[in-house]
TIVO-2410 file (N, C-alpha, C; in nm, 3 decimals):
# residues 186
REC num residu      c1      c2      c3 atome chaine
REC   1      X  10.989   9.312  12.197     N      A
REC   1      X  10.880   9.353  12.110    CA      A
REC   1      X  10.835   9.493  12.151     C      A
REC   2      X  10.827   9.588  12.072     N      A
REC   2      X  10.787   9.752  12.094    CA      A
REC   2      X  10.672   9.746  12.132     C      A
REC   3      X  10.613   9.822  12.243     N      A
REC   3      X  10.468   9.910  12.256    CA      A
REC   3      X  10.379   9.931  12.182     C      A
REC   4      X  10.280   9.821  12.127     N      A
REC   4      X  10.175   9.856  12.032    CA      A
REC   4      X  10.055   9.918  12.072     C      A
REC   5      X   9.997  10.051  12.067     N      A
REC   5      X   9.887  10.098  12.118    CA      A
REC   5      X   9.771  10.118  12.019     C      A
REC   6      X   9.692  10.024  12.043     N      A
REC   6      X   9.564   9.978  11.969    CA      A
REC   6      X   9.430  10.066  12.092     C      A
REC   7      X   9.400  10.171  11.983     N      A
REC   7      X   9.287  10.224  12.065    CA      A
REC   7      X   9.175  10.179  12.034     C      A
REC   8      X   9.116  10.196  12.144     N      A
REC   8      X   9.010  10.127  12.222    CA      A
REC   8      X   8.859  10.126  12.104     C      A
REC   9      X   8.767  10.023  12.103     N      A
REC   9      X   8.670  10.079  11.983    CA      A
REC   9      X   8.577  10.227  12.033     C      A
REC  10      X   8.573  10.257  12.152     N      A
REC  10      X   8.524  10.422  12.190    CA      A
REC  10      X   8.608  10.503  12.147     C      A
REC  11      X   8.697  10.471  12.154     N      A
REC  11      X   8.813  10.602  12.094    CA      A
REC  11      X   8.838  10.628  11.964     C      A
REC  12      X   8.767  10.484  11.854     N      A
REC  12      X   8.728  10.524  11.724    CA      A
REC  12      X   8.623  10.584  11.699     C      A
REC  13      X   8.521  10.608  11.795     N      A
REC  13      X   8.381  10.655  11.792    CA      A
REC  13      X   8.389  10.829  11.816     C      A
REC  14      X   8.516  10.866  11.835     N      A
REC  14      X   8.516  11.022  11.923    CA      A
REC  14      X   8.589  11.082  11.816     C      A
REC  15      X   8.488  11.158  11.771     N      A
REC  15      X   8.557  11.290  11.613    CA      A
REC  15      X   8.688  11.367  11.686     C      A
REC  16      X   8.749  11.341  11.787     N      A
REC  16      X   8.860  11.420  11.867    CA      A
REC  16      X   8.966  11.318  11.834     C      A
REC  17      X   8.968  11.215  11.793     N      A
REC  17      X   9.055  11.108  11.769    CA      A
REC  17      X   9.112  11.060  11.649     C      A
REC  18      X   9.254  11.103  11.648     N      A
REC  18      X   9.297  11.065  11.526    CA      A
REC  18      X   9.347  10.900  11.468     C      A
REC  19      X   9.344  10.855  11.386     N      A
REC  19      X   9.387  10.698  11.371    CA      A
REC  19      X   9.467  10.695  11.259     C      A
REC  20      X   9.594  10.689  11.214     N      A
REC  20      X   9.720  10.694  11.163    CA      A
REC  20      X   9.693  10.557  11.092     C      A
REC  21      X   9.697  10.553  10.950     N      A
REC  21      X   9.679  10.436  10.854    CA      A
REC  21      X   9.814  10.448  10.813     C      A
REC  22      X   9.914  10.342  10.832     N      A
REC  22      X  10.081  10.337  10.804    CA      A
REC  22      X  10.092  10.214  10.685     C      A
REC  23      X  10.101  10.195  10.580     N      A
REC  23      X  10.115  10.086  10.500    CA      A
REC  23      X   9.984  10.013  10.450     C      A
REC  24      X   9.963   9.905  10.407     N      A
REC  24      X   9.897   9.827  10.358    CA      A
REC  24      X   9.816   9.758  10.510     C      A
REC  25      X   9.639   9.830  10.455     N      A
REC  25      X   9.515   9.752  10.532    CA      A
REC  25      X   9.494   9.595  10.483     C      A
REC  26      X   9.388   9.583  10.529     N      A
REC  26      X   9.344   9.437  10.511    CA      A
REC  26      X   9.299   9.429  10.406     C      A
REC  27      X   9.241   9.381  10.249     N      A
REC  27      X   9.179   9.422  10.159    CA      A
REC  27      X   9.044   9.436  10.175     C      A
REC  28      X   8.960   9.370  10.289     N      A
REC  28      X   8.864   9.362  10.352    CA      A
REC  28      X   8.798   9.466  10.432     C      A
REC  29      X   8.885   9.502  10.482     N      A
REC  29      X   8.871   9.560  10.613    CA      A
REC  29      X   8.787   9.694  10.569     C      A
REC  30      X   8.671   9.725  10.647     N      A
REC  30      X   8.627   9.842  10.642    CA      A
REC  30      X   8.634   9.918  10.780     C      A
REC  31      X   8.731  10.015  10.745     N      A
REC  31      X   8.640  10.119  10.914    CA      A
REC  31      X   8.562  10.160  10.992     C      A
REC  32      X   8.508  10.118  11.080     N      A
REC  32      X   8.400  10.204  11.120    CA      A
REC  32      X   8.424  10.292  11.216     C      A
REC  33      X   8.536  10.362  11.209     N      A
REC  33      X   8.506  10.435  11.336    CA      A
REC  33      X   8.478  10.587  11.275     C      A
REC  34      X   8.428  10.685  11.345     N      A
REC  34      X   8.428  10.820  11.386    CA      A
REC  34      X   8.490  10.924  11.342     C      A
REC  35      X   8.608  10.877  11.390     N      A
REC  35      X   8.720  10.968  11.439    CA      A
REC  35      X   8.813  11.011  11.303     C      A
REC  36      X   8.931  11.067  11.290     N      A
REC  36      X   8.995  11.142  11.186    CA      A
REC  36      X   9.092  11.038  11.181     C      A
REC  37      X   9.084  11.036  11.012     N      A
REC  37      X   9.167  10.934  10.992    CA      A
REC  37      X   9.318  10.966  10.919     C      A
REC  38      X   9.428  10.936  10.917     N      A
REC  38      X   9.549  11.082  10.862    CA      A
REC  38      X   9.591  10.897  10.786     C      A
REC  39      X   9.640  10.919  10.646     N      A
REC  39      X   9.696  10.796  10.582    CA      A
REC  39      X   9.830  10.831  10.520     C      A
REC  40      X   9.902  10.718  10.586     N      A
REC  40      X  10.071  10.738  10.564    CA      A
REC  40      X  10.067  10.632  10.463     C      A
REC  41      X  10.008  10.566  10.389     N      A
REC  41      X  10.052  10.487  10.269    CA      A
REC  41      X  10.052  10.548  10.105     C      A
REC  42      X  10.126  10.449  10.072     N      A
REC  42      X  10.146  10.491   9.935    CA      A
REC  42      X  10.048  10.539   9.858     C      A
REC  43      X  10.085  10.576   9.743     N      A
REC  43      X   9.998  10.640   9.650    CA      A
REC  43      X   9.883  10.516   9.529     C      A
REC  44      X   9.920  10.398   9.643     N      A
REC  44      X   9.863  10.300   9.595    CA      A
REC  44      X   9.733  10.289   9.622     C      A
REC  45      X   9.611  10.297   9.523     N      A
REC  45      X   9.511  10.307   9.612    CA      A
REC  45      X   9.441  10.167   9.661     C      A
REC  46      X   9.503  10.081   9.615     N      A
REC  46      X   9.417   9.910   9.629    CA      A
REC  46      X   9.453   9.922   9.771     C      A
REC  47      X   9.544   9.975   9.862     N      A
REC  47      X   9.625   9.962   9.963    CA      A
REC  47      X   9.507   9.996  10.074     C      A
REC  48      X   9.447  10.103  10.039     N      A
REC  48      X   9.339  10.179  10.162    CA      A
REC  48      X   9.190  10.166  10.130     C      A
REC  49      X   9.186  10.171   9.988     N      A
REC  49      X   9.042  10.175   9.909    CA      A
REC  49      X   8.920  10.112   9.969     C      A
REC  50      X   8.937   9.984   9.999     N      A
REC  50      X   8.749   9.928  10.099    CA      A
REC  50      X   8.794   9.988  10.265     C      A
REC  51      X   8.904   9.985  10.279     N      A
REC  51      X   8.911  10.078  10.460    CA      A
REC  51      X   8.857  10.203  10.462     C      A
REC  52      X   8.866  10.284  10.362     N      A
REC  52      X   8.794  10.405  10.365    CA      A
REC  52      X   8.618  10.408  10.290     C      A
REC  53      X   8.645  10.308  10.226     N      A
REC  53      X   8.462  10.281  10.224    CA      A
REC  53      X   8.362  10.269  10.326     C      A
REC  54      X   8.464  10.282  10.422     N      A
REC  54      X   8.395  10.239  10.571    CA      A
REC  54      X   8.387  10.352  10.662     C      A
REC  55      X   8.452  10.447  10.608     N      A
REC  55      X   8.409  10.567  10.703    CA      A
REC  55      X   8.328  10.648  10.727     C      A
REC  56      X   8.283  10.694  10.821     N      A
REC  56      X   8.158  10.754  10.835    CA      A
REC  56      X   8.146  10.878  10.915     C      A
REC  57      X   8.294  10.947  10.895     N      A
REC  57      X   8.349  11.070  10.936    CA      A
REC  57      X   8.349  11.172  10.826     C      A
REC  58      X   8.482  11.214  10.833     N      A
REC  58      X   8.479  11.339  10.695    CA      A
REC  58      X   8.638  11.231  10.636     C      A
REC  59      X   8.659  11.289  10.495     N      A
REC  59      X   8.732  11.196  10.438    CA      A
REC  59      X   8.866  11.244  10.478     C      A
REC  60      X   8.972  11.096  10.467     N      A
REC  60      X   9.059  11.048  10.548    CA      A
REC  60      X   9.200  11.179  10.454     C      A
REC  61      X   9.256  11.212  10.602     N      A
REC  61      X   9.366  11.305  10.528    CA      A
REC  61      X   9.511  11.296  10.486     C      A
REC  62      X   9.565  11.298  10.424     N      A
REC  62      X   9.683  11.275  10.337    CA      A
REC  62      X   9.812  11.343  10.413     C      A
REC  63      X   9.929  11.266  10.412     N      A
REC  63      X   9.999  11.324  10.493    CA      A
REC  63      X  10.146  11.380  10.355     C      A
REC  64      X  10.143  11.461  10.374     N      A
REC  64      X  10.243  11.524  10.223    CA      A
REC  64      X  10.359  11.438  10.241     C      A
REC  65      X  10.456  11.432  10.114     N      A
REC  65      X  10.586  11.361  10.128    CA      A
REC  65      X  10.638  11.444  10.237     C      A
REC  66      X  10.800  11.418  10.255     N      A
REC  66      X  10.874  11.492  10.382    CA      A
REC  66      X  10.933  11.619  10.278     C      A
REC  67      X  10.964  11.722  10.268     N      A
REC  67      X  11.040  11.795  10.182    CA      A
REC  67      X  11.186  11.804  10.216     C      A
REC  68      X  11.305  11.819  10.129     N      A
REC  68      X  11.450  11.784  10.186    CA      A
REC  68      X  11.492  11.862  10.304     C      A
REC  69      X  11.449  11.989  10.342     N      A
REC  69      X  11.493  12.119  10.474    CA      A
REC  69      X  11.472  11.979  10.597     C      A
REC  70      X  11.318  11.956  10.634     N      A
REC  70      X  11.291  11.833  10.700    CA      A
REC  70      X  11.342  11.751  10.707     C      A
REC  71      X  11.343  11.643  10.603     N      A
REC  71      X  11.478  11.535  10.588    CA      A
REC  71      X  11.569  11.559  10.679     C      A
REC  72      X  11.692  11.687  10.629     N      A
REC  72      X  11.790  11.660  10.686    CA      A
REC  72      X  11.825  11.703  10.782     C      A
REC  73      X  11.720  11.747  10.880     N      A
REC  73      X  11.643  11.822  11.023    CA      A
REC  73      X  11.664  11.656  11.097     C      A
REC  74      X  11.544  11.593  11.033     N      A
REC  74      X  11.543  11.432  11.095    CA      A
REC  74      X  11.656  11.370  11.098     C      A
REC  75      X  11.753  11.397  10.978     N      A
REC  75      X  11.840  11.325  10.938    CA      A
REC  75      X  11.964  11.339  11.056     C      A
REC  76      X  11.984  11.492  11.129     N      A
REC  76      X  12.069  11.516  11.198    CA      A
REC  76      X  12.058  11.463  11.320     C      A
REC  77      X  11.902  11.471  11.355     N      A
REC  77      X  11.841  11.423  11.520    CA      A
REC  77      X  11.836  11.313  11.548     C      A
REC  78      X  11.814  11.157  11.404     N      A
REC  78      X  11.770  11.073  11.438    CA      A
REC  78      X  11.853  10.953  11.349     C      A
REC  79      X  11.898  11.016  11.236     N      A
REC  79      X  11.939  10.849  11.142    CA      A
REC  79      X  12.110  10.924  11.082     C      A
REC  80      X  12.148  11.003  11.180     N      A
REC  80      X  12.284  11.020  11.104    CA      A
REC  80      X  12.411  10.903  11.086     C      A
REC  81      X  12.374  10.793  11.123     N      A
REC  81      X  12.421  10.684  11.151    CA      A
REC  81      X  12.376  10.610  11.050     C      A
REC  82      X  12.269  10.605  10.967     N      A
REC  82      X  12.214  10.500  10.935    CA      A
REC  82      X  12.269  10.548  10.775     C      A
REC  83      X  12.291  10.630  10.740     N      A
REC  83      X  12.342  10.726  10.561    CA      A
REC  83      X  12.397  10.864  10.623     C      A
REC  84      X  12.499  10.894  10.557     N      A
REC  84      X  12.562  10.986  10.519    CA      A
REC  84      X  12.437  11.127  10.469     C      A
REC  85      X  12.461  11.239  10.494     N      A
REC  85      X  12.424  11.376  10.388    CA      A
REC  85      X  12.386  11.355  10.304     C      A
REC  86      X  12.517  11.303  10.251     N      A
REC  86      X  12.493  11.285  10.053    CA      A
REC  86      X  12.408  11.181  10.009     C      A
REC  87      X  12.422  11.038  10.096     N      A
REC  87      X  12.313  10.961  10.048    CA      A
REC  87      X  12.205  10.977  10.086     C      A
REC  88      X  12.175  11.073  10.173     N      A
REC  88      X  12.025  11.117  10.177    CA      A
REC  88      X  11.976  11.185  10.059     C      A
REC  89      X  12.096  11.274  10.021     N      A
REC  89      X  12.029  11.415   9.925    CA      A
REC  89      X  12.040  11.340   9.744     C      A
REC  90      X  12.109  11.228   9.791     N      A
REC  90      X  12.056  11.111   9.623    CA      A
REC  90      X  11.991  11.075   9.595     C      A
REC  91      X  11.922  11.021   9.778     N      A
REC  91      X  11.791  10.945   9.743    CA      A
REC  91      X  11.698  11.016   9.746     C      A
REC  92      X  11.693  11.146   9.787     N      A
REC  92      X  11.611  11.233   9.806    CA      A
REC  92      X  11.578  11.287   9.660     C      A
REC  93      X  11.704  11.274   9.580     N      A
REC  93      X  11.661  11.359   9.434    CA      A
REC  93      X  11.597  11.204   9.349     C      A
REC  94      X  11.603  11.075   9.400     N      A
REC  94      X  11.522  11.025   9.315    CA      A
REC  94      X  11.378  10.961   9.393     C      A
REC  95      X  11.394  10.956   9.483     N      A
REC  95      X  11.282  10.920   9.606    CA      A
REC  95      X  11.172  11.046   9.629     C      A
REC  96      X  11.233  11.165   9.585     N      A
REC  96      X  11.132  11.277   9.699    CA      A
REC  96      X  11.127  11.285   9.818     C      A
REC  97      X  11.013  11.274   9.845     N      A
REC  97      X  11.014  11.274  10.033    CA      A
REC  97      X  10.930  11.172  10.076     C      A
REC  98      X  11.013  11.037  10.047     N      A
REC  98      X  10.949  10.922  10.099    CA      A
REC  98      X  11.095  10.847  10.222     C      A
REC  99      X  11.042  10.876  10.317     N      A
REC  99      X  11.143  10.845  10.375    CA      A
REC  99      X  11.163  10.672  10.417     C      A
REC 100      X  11.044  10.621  10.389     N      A
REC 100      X  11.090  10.509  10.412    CA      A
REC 100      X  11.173  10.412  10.303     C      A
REC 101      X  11.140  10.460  10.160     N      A
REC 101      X  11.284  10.396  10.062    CA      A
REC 101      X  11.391  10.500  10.069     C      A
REC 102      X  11.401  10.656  10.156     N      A
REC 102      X  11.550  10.683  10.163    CA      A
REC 102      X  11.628  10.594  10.284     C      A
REC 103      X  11.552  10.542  10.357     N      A
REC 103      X  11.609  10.525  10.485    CA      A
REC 103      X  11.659  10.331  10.445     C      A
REC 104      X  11.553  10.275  10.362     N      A
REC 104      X  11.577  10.166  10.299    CA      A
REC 104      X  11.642  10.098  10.158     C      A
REC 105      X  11.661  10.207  10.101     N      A
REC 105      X  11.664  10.154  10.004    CA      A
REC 105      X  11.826  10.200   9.911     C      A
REC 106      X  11.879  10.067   9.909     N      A
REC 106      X  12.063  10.159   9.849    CA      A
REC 106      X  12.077  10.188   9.710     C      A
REC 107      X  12.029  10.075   9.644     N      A
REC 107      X  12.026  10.142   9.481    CA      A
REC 107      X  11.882  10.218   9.425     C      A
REC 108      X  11.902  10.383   9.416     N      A
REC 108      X  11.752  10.389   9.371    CA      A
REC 108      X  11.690  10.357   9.219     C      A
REC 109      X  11.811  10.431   9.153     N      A
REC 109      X  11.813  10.361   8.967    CA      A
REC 109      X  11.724  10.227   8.983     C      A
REC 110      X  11.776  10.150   9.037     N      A
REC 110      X  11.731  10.037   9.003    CA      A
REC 110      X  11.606   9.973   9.075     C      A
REC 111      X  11.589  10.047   9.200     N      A
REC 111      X  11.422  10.008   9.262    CA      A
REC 111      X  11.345  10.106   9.161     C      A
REC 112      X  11.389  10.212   9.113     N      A
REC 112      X  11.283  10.282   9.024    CA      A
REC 112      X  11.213  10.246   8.875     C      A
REC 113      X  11.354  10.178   8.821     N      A
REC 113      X  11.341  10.112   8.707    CA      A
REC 113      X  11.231   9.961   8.714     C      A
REC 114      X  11.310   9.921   8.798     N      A
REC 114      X  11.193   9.792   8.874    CA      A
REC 114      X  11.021   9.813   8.920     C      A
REC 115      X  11.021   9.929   8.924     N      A
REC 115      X  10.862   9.990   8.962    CA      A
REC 115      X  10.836  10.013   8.849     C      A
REC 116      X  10.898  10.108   8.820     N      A
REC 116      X  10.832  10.131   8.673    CA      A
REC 116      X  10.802  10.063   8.576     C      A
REC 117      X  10.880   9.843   8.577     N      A
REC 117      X  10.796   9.775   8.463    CA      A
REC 117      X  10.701   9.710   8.517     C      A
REC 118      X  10.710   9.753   8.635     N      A
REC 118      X  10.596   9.704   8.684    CA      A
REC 118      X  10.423   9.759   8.570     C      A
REC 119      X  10.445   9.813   8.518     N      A
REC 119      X  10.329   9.913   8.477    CA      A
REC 119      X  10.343   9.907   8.310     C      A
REC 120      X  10.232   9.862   8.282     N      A
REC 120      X  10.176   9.891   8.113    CA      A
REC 120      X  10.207  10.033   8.066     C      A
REC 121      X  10.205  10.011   7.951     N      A
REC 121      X  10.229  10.142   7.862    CA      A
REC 121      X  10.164  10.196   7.907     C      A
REC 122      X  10.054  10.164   7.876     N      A
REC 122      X   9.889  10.288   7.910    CA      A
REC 122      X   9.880  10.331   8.053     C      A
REC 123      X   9.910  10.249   8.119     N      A
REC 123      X   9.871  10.296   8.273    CA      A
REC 123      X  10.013  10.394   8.293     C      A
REC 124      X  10.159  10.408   8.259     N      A
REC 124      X  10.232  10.486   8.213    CA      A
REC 124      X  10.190  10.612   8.173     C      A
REC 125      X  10.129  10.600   8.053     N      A
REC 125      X  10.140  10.736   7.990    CA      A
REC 125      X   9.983  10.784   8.073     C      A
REC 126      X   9.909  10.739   8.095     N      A
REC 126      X   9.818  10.799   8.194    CA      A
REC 126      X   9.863  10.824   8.333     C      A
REC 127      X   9.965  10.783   8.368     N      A
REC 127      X  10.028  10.866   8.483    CA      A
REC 127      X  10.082  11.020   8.427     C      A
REC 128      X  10.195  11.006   8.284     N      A
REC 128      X  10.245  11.093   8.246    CA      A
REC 128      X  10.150  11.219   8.217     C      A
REC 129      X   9.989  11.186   8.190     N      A
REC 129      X   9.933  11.292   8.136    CA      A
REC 129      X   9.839  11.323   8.261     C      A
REC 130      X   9.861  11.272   8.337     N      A
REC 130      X   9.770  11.333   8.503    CA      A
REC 130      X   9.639  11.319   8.438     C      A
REC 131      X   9.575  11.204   8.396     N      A
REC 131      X   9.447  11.221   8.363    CA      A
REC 131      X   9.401  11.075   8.405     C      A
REC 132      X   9.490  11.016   8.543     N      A
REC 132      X   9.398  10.874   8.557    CA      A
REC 132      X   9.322  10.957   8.661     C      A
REC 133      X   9.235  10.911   8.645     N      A
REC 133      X   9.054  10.859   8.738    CA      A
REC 133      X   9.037  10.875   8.813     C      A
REC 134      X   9.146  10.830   8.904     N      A
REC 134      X   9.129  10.792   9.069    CA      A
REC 134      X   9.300  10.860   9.108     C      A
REC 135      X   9.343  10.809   9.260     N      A
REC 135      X   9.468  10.829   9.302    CA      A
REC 135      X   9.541  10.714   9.237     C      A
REC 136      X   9.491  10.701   9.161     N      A
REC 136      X   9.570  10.542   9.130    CA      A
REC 136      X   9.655  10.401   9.189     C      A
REC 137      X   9.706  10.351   9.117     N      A
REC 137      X   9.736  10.234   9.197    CA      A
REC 137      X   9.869  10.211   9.187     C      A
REC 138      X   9.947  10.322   9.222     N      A
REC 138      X  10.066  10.337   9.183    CA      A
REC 138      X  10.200  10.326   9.306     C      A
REC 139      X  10.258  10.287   9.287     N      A
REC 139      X  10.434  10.238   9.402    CA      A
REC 139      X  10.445  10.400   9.471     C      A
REC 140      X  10.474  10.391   9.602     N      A
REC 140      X  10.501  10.539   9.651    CA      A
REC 140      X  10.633  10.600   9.585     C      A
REC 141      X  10.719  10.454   9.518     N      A
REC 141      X  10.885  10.512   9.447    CA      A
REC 141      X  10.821  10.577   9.337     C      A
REC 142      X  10.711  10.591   9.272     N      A
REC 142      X  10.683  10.630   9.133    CA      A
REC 142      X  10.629  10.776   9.196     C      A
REC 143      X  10.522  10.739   9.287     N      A
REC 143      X  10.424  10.875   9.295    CA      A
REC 143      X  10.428  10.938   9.433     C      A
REC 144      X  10.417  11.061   9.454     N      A
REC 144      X  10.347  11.065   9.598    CA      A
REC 144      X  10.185  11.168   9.546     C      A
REC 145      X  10.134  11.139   9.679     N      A
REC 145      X   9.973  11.240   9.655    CA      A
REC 145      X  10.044  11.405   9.633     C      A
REC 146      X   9.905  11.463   9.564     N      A
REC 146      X   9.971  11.592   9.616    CA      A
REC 146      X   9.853  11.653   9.727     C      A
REC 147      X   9.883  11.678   9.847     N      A
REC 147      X   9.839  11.717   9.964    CA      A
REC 147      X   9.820  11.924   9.969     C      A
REC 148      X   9.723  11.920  10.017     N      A
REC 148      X   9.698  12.066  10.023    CA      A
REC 148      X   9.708  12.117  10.148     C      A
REC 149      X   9.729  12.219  10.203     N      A
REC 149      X   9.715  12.220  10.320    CA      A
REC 149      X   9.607  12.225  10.426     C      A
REC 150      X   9.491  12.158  10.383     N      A
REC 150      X   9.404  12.067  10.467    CA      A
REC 150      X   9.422  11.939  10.498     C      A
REC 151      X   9.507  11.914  10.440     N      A
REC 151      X   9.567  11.719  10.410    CA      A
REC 151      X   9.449  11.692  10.292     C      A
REC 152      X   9.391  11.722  10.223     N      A
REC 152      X   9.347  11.650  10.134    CA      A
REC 152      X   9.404  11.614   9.987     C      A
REC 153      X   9.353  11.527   9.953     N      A
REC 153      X   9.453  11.488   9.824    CA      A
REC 153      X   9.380  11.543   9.712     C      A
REC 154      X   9.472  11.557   9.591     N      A
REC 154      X   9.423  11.599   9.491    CA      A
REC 154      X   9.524  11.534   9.425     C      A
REC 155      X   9.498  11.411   9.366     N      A
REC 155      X   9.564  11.371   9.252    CA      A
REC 155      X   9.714  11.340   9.329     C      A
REC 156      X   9.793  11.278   9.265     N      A
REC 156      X   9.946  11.240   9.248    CA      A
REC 156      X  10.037  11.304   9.129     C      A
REC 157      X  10.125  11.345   9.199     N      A
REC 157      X  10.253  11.322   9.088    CA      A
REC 157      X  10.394  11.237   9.054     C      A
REC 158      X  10.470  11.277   9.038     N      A
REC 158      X  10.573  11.227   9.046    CA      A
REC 158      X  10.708  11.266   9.168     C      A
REC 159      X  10.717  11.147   9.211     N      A
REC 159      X  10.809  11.144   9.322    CA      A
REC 159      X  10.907  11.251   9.303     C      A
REC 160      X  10.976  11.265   9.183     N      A
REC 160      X  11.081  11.315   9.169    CA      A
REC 160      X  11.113  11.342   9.018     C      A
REC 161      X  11.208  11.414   8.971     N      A
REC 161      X  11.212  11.435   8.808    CA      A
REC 161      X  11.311  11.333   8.782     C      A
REC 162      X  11.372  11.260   8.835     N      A
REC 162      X  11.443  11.144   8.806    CA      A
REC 162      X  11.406  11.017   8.764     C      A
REC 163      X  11.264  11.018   8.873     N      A
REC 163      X  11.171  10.965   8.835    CA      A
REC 163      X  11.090  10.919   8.709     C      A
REC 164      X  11.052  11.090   8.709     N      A
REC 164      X  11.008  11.152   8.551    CA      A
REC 164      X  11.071  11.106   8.414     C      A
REC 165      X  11.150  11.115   8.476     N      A
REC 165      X  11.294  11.103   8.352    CA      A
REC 165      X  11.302  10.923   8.336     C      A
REC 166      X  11.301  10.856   8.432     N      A
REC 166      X  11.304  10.675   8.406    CA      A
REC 166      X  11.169  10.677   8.316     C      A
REC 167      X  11.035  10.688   8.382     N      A
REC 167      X  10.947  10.641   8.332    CA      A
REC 167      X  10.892  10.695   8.164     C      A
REC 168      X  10.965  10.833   8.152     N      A
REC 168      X  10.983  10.902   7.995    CA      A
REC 168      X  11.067  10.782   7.904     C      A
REC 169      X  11.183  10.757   7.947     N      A
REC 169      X  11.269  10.699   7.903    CA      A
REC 169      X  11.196  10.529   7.848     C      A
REC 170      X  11.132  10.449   7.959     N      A
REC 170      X  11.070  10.385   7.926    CA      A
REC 170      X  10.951  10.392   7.827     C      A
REC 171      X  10.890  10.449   7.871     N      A
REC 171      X  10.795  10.532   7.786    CA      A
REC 171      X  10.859  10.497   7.651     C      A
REC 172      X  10.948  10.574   7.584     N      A
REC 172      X  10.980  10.607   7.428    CA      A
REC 172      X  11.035  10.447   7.455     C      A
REC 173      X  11.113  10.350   7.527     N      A
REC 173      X  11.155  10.243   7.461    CA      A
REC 173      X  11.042  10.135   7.390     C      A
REC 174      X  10.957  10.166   7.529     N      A
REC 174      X  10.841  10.044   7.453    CA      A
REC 174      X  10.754  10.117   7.337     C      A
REC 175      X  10.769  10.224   7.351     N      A
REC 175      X  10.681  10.245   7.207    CA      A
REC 175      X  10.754  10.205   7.097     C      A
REC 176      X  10.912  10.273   7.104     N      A
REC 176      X  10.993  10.229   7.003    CA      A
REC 176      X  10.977  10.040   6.949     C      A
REC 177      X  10.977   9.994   7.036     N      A
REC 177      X  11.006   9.840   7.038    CA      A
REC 177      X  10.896   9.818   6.984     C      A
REC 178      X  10.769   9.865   6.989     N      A
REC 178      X  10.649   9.821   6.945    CA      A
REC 178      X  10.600   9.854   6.753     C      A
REC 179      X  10.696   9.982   6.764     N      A
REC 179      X  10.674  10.017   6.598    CA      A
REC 179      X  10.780   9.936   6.562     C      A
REC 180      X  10.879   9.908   6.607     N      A
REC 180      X  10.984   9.793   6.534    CA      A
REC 180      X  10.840   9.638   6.507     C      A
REC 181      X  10.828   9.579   6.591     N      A
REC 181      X  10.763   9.504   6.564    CA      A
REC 181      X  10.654   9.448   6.526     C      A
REC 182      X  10.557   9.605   6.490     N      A
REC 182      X  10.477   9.660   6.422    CA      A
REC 182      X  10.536   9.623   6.261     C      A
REC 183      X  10.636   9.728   6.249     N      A
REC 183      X  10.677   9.693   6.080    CA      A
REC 183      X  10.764   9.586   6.059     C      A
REC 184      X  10.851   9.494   6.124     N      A
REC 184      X  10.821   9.366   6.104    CA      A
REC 184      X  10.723   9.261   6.064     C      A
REC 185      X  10.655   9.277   6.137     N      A
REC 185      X  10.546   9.209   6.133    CA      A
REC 185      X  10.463   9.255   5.965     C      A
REC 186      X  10.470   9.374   5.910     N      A
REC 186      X  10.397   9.424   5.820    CA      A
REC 186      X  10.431   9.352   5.716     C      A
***
């Protein structure tokens, strides 16, 4: 079993202390600590949303996707074993810079397509028009944040134009399917 280092509750209390949010919190769970908080999860916001209701620092900072130069920096030092070049720079053109579905994931077509029905028309085309609300509640395969160089977020986009291109594609089918059965129905 690996080295888990759980700092101490003083060391959440000290604004010098950073605390790394990796995946899915508790839905419960609120923070209380201090200290700087850096969040490696998806662009999902149900994922972090009451953990950061709980902070009582300055707001929690966004860590940008990986960009491909990086990737294949890591790729040489650490996982050249685990994919090939090329299947990095595939998954990379439909993933972006999420390294944990390049490093996991073998078919992307089809984890992307699979995310994407995950999602209503509307919540769709309000991704497509960058005008939802919040960071939304969206799969990191669909979106990543876009990060500034303070780490703060401003909104999401799209992982990738491949991406772009599935959820367009969907997009026009269900509308199509819907005016078919629209004038049927008439």
């Amino acid at each position: 079993m690996p080295n888990v280092c759980v700092p101490a509750l003083g060391d959440l209390k000290n604004a010098a202390t950073w605390y790394i949010v990796d995946g899915n919190v508790s839905p419960s769970e609120q923070f209380k600590g201090m200290c700087n908080v850096l969040v490696l999860a998806s662009a999902n916001h149900d994922n972090f949303y009451a953990f950061c209701k709980g902070l009582t620092c300055s707001p929690p900072k966004y860590m940008k996707a990986w960009d491909l130069e990086d990737l294949l920096l890591c790729h040489e030092k650490l996982y050249e074993k685990a994919l090939t070049t090329h299947q990095l720079r595939e998954r990379y053109a439909w993933f972006g810079g999420n390294l944990r579905s390049i490093l996991k994931e073998a078919n992307p077509s089809k984890v992307t397509q699979e995310a994407v029905n995950r999602y209503s028309i509307k919540e769709l085309m309000l991704l497509v028009s960058g005008k939802y609300s919040h960071l939304g509640n969206y799969s990191h395969t669909l979106c990543h944040f876009r990060v500034d160089e303070d780490f703060q977020a401003h909104g999401i986009s799209f992982a990738s134009a491949r991406v772009e291109e599935v959820v367009l594609a969907t997009l026009q089918q269900q509308q199509q399917l819907k005016l078919q059965q629209f004038l049927e129905a008439a």
